[in-house]
Structures are given as C-alpha cells and as structure tokens.
RODO-2510 file (C-alpha; in nm, 4 decimals, decimal comma):
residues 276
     n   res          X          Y          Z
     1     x    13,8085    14,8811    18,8368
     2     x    14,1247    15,0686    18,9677
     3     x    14,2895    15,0596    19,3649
     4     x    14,5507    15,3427    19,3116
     5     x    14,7458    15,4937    19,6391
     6     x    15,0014    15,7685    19,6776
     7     x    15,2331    15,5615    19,7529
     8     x    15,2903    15,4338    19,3561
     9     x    15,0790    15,1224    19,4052
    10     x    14,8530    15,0240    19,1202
    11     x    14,6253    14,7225    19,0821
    12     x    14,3631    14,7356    18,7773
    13     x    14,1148    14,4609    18,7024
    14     x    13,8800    14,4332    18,4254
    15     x    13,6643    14,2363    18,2372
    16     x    13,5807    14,2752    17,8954
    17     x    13,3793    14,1869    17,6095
    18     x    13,4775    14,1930    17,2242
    19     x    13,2656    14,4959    17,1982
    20     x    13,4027    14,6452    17,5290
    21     x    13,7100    14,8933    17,5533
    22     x    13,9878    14,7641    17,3413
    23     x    14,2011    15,0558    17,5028
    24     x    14,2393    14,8124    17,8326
    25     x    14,5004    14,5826    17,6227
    26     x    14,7547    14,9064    17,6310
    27     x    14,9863    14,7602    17,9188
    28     x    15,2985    14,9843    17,9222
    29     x    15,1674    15,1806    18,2225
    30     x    15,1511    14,8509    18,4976
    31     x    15,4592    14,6397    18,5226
    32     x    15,2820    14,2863    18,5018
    33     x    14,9487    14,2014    18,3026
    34     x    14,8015    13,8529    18,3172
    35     x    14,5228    13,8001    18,0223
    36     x    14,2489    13,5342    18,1331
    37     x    14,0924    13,4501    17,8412
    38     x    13,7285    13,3663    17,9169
    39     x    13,5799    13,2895    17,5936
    40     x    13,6205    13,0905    17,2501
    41     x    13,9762    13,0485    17,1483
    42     x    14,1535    13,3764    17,1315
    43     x    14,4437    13,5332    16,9499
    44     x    14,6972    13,7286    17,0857
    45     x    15,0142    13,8995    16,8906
    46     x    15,2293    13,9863    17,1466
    47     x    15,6033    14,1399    16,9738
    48     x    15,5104    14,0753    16,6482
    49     x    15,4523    13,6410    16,7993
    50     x    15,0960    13,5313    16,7828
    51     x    14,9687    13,3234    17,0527
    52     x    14,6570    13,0671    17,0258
    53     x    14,4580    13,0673    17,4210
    54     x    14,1808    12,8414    17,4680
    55     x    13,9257    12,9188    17,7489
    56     x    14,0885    12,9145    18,0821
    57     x    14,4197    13,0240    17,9327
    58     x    14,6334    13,2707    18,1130
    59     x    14,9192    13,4637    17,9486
    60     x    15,1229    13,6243    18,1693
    61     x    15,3105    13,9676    18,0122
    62     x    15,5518    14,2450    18,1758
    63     x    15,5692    14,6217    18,0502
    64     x    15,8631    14,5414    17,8327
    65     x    15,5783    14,3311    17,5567
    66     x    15,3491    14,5026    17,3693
    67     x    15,0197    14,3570    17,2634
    68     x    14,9600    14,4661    16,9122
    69     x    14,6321    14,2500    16,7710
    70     x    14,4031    14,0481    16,9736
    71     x    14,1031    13,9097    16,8689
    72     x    13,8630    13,7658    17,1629
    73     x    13,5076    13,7082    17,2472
    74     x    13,5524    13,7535    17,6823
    75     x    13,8958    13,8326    17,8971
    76     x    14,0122    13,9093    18,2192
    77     x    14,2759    14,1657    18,2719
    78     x    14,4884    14,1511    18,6303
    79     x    14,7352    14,4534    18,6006
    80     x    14,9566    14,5814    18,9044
    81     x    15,2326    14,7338    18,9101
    82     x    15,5840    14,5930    19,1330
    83     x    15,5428    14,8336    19,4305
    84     x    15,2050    14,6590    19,5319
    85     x    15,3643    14,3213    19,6343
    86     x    15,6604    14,4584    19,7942
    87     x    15,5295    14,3152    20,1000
    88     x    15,3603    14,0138    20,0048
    89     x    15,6622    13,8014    20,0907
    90     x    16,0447    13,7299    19,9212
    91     x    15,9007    13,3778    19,8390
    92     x    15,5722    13,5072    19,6338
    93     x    15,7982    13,7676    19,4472
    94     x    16,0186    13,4883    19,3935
    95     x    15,7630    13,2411    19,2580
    96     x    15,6246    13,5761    19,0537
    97     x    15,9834    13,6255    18,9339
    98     x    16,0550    13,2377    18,8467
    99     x    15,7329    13,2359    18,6415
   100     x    15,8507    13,5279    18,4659
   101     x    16,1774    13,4732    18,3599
   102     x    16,1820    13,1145    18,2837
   103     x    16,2017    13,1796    17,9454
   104     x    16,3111    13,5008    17,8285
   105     x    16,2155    13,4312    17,4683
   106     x    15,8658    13,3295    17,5213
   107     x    15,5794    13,4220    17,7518
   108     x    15,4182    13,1764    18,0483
   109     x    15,0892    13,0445    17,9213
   110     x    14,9187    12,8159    18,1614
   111     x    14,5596    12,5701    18,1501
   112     x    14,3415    12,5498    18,4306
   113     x    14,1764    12,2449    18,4271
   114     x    13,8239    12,2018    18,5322
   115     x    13,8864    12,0955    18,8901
   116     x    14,1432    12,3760    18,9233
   117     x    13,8821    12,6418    18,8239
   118     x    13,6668    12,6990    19,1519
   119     x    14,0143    12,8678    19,2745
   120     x    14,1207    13,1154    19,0401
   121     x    13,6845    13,2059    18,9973
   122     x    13,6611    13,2889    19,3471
   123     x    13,9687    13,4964    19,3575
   124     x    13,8274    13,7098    19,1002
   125     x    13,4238    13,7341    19,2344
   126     x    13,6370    13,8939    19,5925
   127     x    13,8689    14,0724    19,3662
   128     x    13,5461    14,2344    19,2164
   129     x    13,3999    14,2361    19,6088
   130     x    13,7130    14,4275    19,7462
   131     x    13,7563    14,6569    19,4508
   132     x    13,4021    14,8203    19,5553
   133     x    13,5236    14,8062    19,9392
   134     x    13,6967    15,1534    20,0656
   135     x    13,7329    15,0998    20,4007
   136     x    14,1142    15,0791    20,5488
   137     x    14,1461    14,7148    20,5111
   138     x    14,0747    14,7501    20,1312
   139     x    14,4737    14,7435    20,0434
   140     x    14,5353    14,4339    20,2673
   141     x    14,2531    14,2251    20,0581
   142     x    14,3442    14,3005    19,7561
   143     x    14,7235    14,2316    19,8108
   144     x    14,5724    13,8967    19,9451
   145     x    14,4307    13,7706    19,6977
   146     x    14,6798    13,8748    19,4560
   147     x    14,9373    13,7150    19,6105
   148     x    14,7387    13,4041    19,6122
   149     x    14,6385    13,4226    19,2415
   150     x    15,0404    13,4320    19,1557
   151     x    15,0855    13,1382    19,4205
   152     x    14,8018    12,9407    19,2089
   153     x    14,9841    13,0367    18,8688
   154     x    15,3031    12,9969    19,0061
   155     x    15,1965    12,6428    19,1321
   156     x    15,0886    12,5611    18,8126
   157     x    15,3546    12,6660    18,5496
   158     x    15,5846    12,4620    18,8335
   159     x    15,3462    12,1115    18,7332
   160     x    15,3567    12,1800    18,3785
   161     x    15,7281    12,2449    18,3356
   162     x    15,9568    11,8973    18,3659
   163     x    16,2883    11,9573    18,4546
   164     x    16,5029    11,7302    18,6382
   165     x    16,7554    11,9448    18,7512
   166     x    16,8818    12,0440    19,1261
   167     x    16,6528    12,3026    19,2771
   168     x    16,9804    12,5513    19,3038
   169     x    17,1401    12,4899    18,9361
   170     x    16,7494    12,6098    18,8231
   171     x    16,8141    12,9394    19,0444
   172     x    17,0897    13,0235    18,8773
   173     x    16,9387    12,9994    18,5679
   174     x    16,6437    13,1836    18,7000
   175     x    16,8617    13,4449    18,7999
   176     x    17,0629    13,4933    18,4848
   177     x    16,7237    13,5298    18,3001
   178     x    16,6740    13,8098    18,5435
   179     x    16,9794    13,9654    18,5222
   180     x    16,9864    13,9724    18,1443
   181     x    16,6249    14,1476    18,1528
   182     x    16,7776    14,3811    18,3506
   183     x    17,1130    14,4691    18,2011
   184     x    17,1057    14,3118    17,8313
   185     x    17,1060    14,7064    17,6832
   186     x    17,4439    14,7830    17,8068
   187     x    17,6704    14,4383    17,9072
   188     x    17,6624    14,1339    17,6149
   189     x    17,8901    13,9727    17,7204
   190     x    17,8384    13,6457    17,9624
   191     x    18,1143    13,7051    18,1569
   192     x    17,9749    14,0086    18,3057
   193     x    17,6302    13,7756    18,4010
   194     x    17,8923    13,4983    18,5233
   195     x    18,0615    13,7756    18,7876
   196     x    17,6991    13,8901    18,9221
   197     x    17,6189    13,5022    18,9900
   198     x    17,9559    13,4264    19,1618
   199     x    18,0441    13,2127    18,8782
   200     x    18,2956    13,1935    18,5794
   201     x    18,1850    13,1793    18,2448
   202     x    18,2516    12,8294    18,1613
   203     x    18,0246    12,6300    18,5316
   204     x    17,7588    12,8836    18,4032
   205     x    17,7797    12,7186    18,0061
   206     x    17,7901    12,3890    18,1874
   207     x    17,4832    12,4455    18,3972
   208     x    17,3294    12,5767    18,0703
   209     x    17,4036    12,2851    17,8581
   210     x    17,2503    12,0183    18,1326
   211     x    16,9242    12,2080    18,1476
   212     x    16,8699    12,4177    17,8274
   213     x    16,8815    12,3999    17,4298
   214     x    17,0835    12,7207    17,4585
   215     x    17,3845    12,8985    17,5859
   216     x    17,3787    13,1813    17,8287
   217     x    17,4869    13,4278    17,5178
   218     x    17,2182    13,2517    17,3112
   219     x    16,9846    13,4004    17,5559
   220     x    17,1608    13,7724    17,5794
   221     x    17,1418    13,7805    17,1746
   222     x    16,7946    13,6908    17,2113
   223     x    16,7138    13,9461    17,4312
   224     x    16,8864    14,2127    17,2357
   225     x    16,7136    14,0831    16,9009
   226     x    16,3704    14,1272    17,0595
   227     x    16,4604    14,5005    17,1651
   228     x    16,5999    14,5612    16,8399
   229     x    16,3230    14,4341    16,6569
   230     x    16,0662    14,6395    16,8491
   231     x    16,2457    14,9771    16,8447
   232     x    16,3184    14,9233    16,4735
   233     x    15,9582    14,8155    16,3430
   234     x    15,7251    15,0330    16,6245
   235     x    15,9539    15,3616    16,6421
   236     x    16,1028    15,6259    16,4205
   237     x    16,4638    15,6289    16,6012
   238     x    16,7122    15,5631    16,3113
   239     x    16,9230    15,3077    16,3362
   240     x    17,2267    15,4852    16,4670
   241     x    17,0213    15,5776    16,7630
   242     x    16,8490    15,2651    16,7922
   243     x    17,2166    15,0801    16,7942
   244     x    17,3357    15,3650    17,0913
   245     x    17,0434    15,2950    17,2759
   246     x    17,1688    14,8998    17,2958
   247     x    17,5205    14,9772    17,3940
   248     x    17,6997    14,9398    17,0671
   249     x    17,9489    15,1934    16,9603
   250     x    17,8537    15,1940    16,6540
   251     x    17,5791    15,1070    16,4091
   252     x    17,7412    14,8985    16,1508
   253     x    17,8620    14,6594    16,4509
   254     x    17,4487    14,6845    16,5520
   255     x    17,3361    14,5888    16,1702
   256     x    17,6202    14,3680    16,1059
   257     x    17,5239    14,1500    16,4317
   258     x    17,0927    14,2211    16,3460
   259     x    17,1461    14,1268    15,9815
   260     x    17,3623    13,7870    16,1382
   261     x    17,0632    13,6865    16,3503
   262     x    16,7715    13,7961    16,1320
   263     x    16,8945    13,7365    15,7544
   264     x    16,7744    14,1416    15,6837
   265     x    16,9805    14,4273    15,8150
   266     x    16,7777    14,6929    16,0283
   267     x    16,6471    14,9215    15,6995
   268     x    16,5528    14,6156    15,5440
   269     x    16,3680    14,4692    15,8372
   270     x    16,2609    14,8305    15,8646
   271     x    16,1329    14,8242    15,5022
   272     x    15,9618    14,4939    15,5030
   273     x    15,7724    14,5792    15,8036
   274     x    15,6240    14,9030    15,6463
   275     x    15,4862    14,7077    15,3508
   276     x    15,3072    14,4212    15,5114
***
C-alpha cells in the first residue's frame, strides 16, 4: 500500500510472505525502511553484514544500506521518505535521528517484548485502516501514527542502550554521527567535524573516549570504508573514480589507506568479491 502526494511525500507499507514480492526489499527509493520481522528467525545481509532477527525484531535501515540476501518466512516493511515528517515535530525527528545515528557502523535492531506488542500491532491494523482511507484527513493519520511508531522505537532503543553519560555530551556525539553521514565523502579530517560542533579537536576526543571504544576519526574511516567497500564490490567505477568520488586526490592515497584498513587493496577486494 502506497500514500504518495505532489508535494515529494512518500509512505509505503507492506506485508509480505516468503513467497510474496521479493522486489519490496529494494529500498534506495525511500529514505528510511524499518523491517518487522513477523515470522521464524530471519536473515538479513545488509552491506555485505548479516543480521540474525527473531520474531518481533525491527531493523531500522536508511537509503545509504543496501539489502542484498534475506531469507524470511513473514515481514513488515514501513518505508517513508524525510519530507513526510517534516512536520511531525523537531523532537520526533530528533528521536528518529538519535536512533539512527547512534552507531554509524551498525544498524538499530530492537525486541518488543510481549507486553510491548499490543502497541506497535495496533499501529499497523490503522496504518492498514488509513492507507484504504482517501478522504482529506488521510495525510494527517498516517503522519500520526508514524510519528508514534518512531516515538515507540525510539523509546525503546533509549531502554536498551546503557550509557551513563550527560544528556548534552551524548548530543554531541549524536551530532557528529550526523555530520559525518553527511559530509564523510569530502572532509576526513576531525577538525573540520570539531568546527561544525563549536568544539576543538581535542574536548571532542575527550568526550569520545568517556563514552565510546572509538575516536571521532575511527568513526570517519569507518564511514569511508563502508562507502568504499560498496562502490568497489556492487559497481563497475574503477578505482580512480571510485577514490575521486571520496575526496581523495588521488587513487594510490585511496588504496594505500583501503588496503591499511582492510588487509586487500581495492582490485584485490575487487577480485575476491567476484569469486565468492
């Protein structure tokens, strides 16, 4: 089922069997996609990562993965794009954002638990109510209940994470995740992340070391390596153009730093990935 206006706001939901349309796990045209799995465990490889859900699981994936197996007996697909909860509220497109971004090297997975289940089952039997509804308060339902299915998600990801740091140091954080999503192709360098956050380099390695396993250019490197490795093993772009495309001058700099955090340079990554 599809709500589509003219104004560039998409919301598709779906439910679908393992013999159903397979096609429906192509996400590149929505900007967020969260995967309900409904069934007996299910498998997931999402950027060449595999991901075990049990039943109730919810993995939550932007534009920028690509689901390329997936092996299911019954799922749920939510996809919308941005522009349909502009106006749902800065704090729901924060808590949206927060669940996001957490982790830039991983993707949210959350459990509902029995009790928790009645909540996220009724959003989805008016979802399936509304979708059939086109009369002029259509948009404003559906927005509704979207907004509260990424309150309940967001709500939950929040119980299941423990941090014990101050509500503004995991902000910043937040919004260094963010910023590197959005500008990791042409600035590597944290200093350029520290000047967008109002802070130098070395307060944001200290915030990074109190409340993370890794350092703010762990996480830009990181980010780059899971470009590179998609453009290199899903595209025919050499690796000249593959380097230009992630702000380096020049490829040898690109396959000396790929072959430094992989172990292969790019044609041997390349090569390996064409014979398995």
């Amino acid at each position: 089922m599809v709500y589509e206006n003219n104004t560039n706001e998409l919301l598709k939901i779906h439910e679908i069997s393992k013999t159903g349309n397979i096609g429906s796990f192509d996400i590149a045209s929505t900007d967020i996609t969260f995967v309900w799995n409904r069934g007996c465990p299910m498998s997931i490889v999402v950027n060449q990562v595999t991901y075990e859900l049990l039943k109730n699981d919810i993995i939550i994936l932007t534009n920028h993965h690509r689901i390329e197996n997936v092996c299911f007996e019954t799922t749920r697909l939510i996809k919308f794009n941005l522009p349909f909860i502009n106006q749902v509220g800065d704090k729901v497109q924060n808590s949206l954002l927060d669940t996001l971004f957490f982790n830039v090297t991983s993707v949210p997975i959350l459990s509902i638990e029995e009790n928790e289940l009645d909540a996220f089952e009724n959003s989805w039997d008016i979802f399936c109510i509304e979708m059939k509804s086109k009369d002029n308060l259509q948009y404003d339902m559906l927005q509704s209940i979207l907004k509260r299915i990424i309150i309940l998600c967001a709500r939950k990801l929040k119980k299941e994470r423990t941090t014990a740091s101050a509500e503004r140091e995991a902000d910043i954080l937040r919004e260094f995740r963010f910023l590197v999503e959005n500008y990791f192709v042409k600035h590597h360098d944290v200093a350029f992340y520290a000047s967008m956050l109002n802070k130098s380099p070395k307060t944001l390695s200290n915030l990074f070391s109190s409340l993370s396993d890794r350092t703010p250019i762990d996480i830009i490197h990181e980010r780059i390596m899971v470009h590179a490795r998609k453009q290199i093993f899903h595209t025919t772009k050499s690796i000249k153009e593959i380097a230009y495309d992630l702000g380096y001058e020049d490829s040898q700099t690109f396959s000396r730093f790929f072959k430094n955090k992989e172990g292969l340079s790019p044609v041997q990554y390349r090569e390996k990935g064409s014979y398995s």
